[in-house]
Structures are given as C-alpha cells and as structure tokens.
N, C-alpha and C positions, 0 to 999 in steps of 0.2 A: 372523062365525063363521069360523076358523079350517078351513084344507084338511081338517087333520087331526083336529077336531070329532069328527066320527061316524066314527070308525075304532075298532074295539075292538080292545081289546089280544089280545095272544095267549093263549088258552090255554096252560098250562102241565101238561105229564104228570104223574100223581100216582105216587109211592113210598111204601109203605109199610114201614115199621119194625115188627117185632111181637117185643115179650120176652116170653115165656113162661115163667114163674115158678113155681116151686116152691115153694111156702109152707106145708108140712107141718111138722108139730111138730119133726123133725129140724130144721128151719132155723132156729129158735127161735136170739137172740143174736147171735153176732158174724156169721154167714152171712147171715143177712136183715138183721143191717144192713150190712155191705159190699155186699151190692145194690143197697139205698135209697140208700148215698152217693154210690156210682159212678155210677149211672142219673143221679142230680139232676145229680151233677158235669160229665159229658159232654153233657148237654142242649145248655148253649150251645155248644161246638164241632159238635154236627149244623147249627145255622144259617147256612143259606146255601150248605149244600155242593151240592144240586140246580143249582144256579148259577140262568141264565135258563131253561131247560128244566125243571126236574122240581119239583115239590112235594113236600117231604117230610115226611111222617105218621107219629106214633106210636100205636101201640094195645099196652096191655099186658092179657095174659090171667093169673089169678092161679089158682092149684088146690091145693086140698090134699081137703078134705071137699065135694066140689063143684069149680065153678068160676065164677069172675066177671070180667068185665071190669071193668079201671079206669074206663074211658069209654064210654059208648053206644056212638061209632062214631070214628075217629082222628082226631086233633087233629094241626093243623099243629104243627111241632116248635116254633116261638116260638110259640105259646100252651099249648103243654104243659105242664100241672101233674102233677108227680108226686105221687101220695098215699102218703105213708110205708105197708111193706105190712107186716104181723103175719105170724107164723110161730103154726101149730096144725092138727092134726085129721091125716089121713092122707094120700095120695097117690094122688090120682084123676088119673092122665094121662091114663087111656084117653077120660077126662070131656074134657078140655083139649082132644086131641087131636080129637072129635067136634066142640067149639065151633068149633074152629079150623076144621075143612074148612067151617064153616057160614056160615063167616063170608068163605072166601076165593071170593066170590062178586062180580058188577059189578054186584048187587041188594043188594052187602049192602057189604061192608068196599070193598073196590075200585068204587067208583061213579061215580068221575070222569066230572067234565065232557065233557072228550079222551078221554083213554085212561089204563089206569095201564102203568106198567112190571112185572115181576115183584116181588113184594116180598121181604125179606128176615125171615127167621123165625130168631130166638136163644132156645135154650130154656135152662133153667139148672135145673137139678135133684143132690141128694144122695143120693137113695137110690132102694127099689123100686118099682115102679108096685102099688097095692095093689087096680085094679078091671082090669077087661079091655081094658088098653092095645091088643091087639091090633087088636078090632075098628074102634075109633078112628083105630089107625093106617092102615088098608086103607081108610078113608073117606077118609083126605088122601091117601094113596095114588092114590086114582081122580080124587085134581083135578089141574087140570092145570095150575092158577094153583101150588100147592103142587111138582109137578115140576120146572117151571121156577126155582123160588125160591132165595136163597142158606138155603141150612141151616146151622147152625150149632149144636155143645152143648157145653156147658161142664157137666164132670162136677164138683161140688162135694167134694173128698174121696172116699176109698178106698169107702166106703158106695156111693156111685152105680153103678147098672147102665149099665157102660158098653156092654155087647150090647145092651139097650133105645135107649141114645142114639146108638148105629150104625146100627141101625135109622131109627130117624127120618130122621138126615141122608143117610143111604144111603152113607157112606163113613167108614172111621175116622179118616180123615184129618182130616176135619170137626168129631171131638170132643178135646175137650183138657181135661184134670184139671188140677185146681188142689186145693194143699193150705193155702194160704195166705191169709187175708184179702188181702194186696199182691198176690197172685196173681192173688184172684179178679175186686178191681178195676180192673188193668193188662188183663186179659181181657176183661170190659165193658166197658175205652177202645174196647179195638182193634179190637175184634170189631163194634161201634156203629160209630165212624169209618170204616173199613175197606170195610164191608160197603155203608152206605149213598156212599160215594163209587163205589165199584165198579158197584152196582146203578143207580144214576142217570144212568150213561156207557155210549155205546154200546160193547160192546169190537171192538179194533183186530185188522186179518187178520193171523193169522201164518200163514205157509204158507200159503197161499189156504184158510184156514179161521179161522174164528170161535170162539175160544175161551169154551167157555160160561162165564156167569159163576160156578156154583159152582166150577167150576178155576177162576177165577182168588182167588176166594176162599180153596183151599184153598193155592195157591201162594203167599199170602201168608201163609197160617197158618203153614207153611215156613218162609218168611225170620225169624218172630220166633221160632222155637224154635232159629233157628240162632242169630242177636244174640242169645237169653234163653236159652240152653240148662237152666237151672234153675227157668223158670217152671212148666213141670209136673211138676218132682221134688219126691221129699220130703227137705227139709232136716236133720229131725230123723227119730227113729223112728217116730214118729206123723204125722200131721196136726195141723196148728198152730191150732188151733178155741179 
C-alpha cells in the first residue's frame, strides 16, 4: 500500500449557477428559443472554469403559470442536461422569486460538502410580473446567500419591466435589454461565462479593499457595451422578434 493510499482528496467549494427563466406566453417562438440554443451552446465552455477549487452547479428555475425546476436539486455543469423549455401561461415572478429564496439555503440548493461560494443568479424575462412580485422579492431580499450573489437581468425587448428587473439586481447597471435574437444569445455567452469565472475566484485588493464581486460583474458588463456599443440598441424601429 502506497504513502498516499488513504489520503482523500480535497474537497472542492461548490458554485452555483441559477437561470431564471421567463416562459410566459410572450416568450412563445424565436425568444425561447434563443434561450434554449444559447443555454445548450455555452454549457461546455462553463466546464472547467472552477479550475481545482470550485465545483460548478447549474439549476434552472422556469415560471410562467407557476413555477418549476428543471432539476431536483443542481447538476454539475458536465452532467447537465438542458430540457428544451416551452413558452405559455402568464408571469408569476413573484412565484419564482419565493422558490428561489427557498432554495438559496445549505439545507437545500447550497449544501455542499465544504462550503459553497456565493452563487450567481441570471434572470431573463420580457414582460410584467402578473402576481405579487413584491412580496417574493423581500423574501430573497432577507437572504443573505441572495445579497451576496452576482445579479444579473437581461430585459428581453422594449415589453420588460425594466424598474422590476432593477429591483431584483439592485443596480441598473446589472440589467441590460436586448432587441435581438444575436443579442439575446451573445448576452447568455457572457453573462454565463463571465459571471461563473468571476464568482469561483477570489477577488484581488485594490486599494486595500476587496472589490465585491457584483462590481466586478457589473464592470465587466461595462467593457462589452463599450466593444458592442449596439448590443442593447434597437437597430430597426422595433424589436427584431
């Protein structure tokens, strides 16, 4: 037998990934399915970005008439199956938004071995919250796994309540409209890639201070509107649906 035999390996910290999805009848078509593409498309580039440190998890929350998880409880990124999601029924955030505080628990979603890190939460929504978002939202309000989190919304076309999805992130900087199918899914690159590289590394002192990670998220949302300055304009009179 070998020194090294009965030596276990290291745990590794868990991250969680959470898209939060919009699936009301407005999304019907080319909007749900630029979701479904990008989500599948980007899966394998999340693999591996945790490096030796972190474990990275996806969980997606789905809401329109209700709300449902894709999965029990999150799937490592390489065993992640995306389930093609359907667009119908109305706009229950406030529903979303109540699963979600319920879930961002170390008895429930976060239950890592070790520890987890903060997770990262991408919401994506078109239009208006049709139940009592409010109350929803003062329940993730009072987590504190939720506080710490990178926020992120991606307002789907001129429809979306973008004061609702300020709210959420707590900064407007954090939300960004798209009028574009190419739009929507260069948004789901970056916003996925971005988020979960950021969230898995410790951040670096500047100024003998610790820059939290939702600024450094939104400083990079920054830099691509400066390289894309036309990613969240409208090209034409409308939105390109």
């Amino acid at each position: 037998m070998g020194i090294f035999d009965k030596v276990e390996g290291i745990v590794k910290r868990q991250m969680v990934l959470f898209f939060i999805v919009d699936t009301s009848g407005s999304m019907e078509g080319t909007k749900i399915g630029a979701v479904n593409t990008a989500i599948r498309e980007v899966l394998p580039e999340l693999q591996g970005i945790g490096g030796s440190d972190v474990d990275l998890k996806i969980a997606c929350l789905k809401f329109s008439s209700g709300c449902e998880w894709m999965h029990p409880s999150p799937i490592p990124v390489e065993n992640f199956q995306w389930n093609t999601l359907a667009a119908n029924g109305v706009t229950d955030m406030g529903a979303a938004f109540k699963d979600l505080a319920s879930k961002l628990s170390k008895d429930k979603f976060l239950n890592a071995p070790s520890a987890s890190v903060a997770p990262a939460i991408f919401l994506m929504s078109d239009g208006e919250p049709t139940d009592d978002y409010k109350s929803g939202l003062v329940a993730l309000q009072q987590n504190n796994w939720y506080k710490y989190a990178i926020k992120v919304a991606v307002a789907i076309g001129d429809d979306a309540n973008i004061d609702v999805l300020r709210e959420f992130t707590g900064n407007i900087e954090a939300v960004i409209t798209v009028h574009t199918p190419e739009a929507l899914r260069k948004m789901i690159r970056f916003v996925s890639v971005t988020s979960s590289q950021i969230g898995s590394k410790s951040q670096p002192m500047q100024n003998g201070q610790v820059e939290s990670k939702q600024d450094a998220m939104i400083d990079q949302l920054k830099d691509l509107q400066q390289t894309e300055p036309d990613l969240s304009k409208i090209s034409t009179s409308a939105d390109d649906w």
